[in-house]
Every structure is written in structure tokens, then in C-alpha cells.
C-alpha positions as CSV (number, residue, x, y, z in Angstrom):
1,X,111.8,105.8,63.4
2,X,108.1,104.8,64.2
3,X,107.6,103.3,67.8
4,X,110.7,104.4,69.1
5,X,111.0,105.8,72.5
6,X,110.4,109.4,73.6
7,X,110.3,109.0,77.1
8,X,109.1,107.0,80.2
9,X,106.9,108.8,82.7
10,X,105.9,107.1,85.9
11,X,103.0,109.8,87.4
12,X,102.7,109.4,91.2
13,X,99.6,111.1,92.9
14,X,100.6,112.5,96.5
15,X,99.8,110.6,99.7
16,X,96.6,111.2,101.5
17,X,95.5,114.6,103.4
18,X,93.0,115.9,105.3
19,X,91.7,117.7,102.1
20,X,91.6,114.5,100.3
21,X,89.9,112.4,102.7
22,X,87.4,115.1,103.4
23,X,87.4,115.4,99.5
24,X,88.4,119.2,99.2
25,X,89.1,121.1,96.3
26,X,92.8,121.8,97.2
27,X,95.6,124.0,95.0
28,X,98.7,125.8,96.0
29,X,97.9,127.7,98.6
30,X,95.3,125.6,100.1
31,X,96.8,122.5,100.7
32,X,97.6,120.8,103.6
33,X,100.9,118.4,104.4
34,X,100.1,114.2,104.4
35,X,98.7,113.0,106.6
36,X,99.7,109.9,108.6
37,X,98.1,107.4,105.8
38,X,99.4,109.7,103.6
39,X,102.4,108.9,105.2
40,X,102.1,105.4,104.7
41,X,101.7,105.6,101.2
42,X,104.7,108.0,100.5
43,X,106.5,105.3,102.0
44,X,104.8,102.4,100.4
45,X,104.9,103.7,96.4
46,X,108.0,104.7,96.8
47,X,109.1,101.1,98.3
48,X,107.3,100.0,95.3
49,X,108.7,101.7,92.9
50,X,112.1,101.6,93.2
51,X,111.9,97.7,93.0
52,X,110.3,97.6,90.0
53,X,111.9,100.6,88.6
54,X,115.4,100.4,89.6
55,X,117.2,103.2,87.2
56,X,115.3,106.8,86.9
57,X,117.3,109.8,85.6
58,X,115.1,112.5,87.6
59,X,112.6,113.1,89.7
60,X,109.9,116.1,89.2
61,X,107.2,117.1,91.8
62,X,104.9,119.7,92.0
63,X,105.1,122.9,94.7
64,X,102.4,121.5,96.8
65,X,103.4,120.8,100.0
66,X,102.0,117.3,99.9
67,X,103.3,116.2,96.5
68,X,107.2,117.8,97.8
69,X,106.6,115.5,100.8
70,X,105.8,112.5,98.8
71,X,108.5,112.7,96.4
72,X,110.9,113.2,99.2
73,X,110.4,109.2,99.8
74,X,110.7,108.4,96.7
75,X,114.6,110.7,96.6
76,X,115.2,108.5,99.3
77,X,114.8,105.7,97.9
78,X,116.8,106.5,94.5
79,X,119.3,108.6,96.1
80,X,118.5,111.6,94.4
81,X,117.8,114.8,94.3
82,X,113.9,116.4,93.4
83,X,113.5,119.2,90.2
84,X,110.4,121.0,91.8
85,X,108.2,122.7,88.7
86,X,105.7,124.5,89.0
87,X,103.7,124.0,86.4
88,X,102.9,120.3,88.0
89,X,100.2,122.2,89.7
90,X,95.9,120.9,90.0
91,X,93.4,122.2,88.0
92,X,92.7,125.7,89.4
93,X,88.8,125.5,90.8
94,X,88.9,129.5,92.0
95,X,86.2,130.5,94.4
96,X,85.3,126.6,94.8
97,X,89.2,126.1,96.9
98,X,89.0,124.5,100.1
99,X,85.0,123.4,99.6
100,X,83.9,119.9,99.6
101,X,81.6,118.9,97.4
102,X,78.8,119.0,99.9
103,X,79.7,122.4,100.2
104,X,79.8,123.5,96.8
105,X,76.2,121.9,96.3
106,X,75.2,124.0,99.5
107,X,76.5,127.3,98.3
108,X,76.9,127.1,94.0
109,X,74.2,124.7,93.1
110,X,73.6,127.0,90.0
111,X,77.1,126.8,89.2
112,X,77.6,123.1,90.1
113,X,74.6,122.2,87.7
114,X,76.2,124.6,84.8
115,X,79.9,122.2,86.2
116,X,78.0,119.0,85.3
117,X,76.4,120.4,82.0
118,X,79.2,121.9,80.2
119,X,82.3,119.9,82.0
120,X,84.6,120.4,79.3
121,X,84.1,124.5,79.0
122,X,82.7,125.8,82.6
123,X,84.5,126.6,85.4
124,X,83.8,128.3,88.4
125,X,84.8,131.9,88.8
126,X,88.3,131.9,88.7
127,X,88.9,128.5,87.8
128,X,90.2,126.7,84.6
129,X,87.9,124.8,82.6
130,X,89.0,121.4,81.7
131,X,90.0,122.3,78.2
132,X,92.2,124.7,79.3
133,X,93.4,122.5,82.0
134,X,93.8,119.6,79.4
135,X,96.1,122.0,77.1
136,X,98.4,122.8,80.4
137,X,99.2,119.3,81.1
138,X,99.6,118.7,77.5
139,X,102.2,121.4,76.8
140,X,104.1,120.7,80.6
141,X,104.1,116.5,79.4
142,X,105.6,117.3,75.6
143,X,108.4,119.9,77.6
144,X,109.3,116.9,79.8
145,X,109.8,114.5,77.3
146,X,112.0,116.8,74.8
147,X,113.5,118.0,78.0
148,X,114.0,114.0,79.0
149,X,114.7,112.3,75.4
150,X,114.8,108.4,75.5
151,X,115.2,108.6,79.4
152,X,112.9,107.4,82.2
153,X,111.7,110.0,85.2
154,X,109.4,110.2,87.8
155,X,106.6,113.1,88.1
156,X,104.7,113.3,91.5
157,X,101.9,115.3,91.2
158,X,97.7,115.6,91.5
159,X,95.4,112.7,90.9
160,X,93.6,115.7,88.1
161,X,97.1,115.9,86.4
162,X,97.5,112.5,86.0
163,X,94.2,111.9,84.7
164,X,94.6,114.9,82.4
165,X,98.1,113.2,81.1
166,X,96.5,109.5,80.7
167,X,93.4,111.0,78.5
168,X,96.0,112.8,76.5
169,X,98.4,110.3,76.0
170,X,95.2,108.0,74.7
171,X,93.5,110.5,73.2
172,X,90.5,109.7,74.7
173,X,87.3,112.7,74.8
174,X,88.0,115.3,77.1
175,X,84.8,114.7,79.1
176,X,85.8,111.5,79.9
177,X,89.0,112.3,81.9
178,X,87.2,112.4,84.9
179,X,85.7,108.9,84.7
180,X,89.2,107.5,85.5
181,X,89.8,107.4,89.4
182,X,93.2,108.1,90.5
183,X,93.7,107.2,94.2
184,X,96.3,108.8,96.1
185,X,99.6,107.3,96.4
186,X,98.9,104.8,93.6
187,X,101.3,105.0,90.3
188,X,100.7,105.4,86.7
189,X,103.1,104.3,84.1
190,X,102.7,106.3,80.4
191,X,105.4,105.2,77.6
192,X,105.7,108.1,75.3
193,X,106.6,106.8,71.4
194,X,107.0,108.1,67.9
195,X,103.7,107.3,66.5
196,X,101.9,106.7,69.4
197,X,102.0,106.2,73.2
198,X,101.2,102.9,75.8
199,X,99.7,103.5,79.5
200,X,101.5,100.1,80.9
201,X,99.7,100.0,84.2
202,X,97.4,102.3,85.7
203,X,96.7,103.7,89.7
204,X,98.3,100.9,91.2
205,X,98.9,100.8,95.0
206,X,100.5,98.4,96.4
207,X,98.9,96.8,99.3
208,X,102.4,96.1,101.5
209,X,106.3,96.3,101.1
């Protein structure tokens, strides 16, 4: 049937860290725990979110140890248990983990200016360019919904994830993924359909609970 229901995904992006308010290039094994306004958001979103979501059949997070602490307040609140994946992981930026951007400028400015010509197909040395990053989220988001028929879930994960799962769910140019900003402990609400697929609201944080 046209229209009908896949799936529900609400995308949360972790609470604030160091790396993020320092803006760092952060993965898996460079990533440090919230801190305390990361705190506060964990807390807040998943305030928010249970009130205005009150039924979810699971809750996914990525490995990183700020998005496992962030989805740990939103089991709270829901009384559930979290499914951690792995493949809920950030774009991989190789030799540029752990640099700012002022950084990177500092030491790659060859590289960075090759980044900001070809974003879609360059990538640092042994990164992911944003193509290949764009088919990962694609092919974790289409397991999750036949894994999660007609049901609604929660995946905590990366502000790059969730901007990788928005321009794929509106089909929107690759190159233009990163013009959507994604702040960190804001939520993202994609319904998945037969036939095509609605973002209902978009990095929304809610100011108190």
C-alpha cells in the first residue's frame, strides 16, 4: 500500500563534550564522556521526549561513550533497556581525529582546500568521504526499519549521522548534508513510508522541562 508506515525514527545527537564545544573531530576512540551541559541536555531531551513520545518499542545508541551516556537518560525515562550498534558510528575523518578545525587549517591546509573542493569524494587520509559515509547511514537506516516494521524507536547517535539520515530520507544532493546544523542534544523526527518519507520536526531542543 502506498504511504503506509515503515517505521518511525526519532534521531537524538549526544549531549555536549569537551570535543564538541572545542569543535573536535571526534570518533570511537577519541571521544570524551558529556560534559556537565551535556549533562543537562541528556536530561532535558530525554524529559522532552518521553512526553511527547510516550510508547517507543526500542532504543539504539551508538558505542561512543557520549551517545551510551545520553541514551542512558532517555532508558530512564521509558523504562528500558539500550540495543548498542555499532554501526551508529561518525563519519571516520582519519588522521584529522581529535583536531579542531583551526588545527586542521594549521597543519592540512592543502588537504582542507582539496575537503572544501571535492566535499562529496575527498577525505583525509584514512577517512571516509561523504559518499561513502552517506551509503553507511543509508544501509544501517533501511536495516532498522525492516528490522523495526511499523514500529517507532529511538536512535541516539552523531549530529553527522543524523544529517546523513535527513539528506537521505529527502533525497536531497549529497553536498548539501552539511548545510543542515544539528546541535547537540536536540531531536530529529524522520517518518519512514512506502513511497516516500516525512522529516516531522527537525534539531529541536527544548529550552526547559
Amino acid at each position: 500500500m502506498l504511504f503506509k508506515r515503515k517505521c518511525k525514527i526519532t534521531f537524538i545527537a549526544h549531549g555536549a563534550t569537551l570535543y564538541t564545544e572545542e569543535n573536535r573531530i571526534c570518533d570511537i576512540e577519541s571521544h570524551p564522556p558529556l560534559n556537565e551541559r551535556g549533562q543537562e541536555e541528556a536530561e532535558n531531551i530525554a524529559k522532552w521526549i518521553v512526553k511527547r513520545s510516550p510508547q517507543v518499542d526500542a532504543i539504539y545508541t551508538g558505542e561512543s561513550l557520549s551517545c551510551i551516556q545520553t541514551a542512558k537518560y532517555v532508558a530512564k525515562e521509558y523504562d528500558k533497556d539500550i540495543i548498542i550498534r555499532t554501526d551508529l558510528k561518525n563519519q571516520e575523518f582519519g588522521i584529522w581525529k581529535g583536531l579542531s578545525y583551526t588545527e586542521i587549517e594549521k597543519k592540512y591546509p592543502e588537504m582542507l582546500d582539496k575537503y572544501h573542493e571535492f566535499t562529496s569524494s575527498y577525505a583525509p587520509e584514512g577517512g571516509e568521504t561523504l559518499l561513502e559515509f552517506q551509503a553507511r547511514v543509508e544501509s544501517v537506516i533501511n536495516t532498522l526499519i525492516e528490522e523495526n516494521l511499523t514500529k517507532r524507536i529511538i536512535v541516539v547517535t552523531h549530529s553527522n549521522f543524523i544529517r546523513a539520515a535527513i539528506r537521505n530520507a529527502l533525497e536531497l544532493p549529497v553536498e548539501f548534508q552539511n548545510r543542515v546544523f544539528i546541535p547537540t542534544g536536540s531531536a530529529t523526527q524522520i517518518k519512514y513510508s512506502q513511497g516516500w518519507n516525512m522529516l516531522m520536526y527537525c534539531a529541536h531542543v527544548p529550552l526547559s522541562v
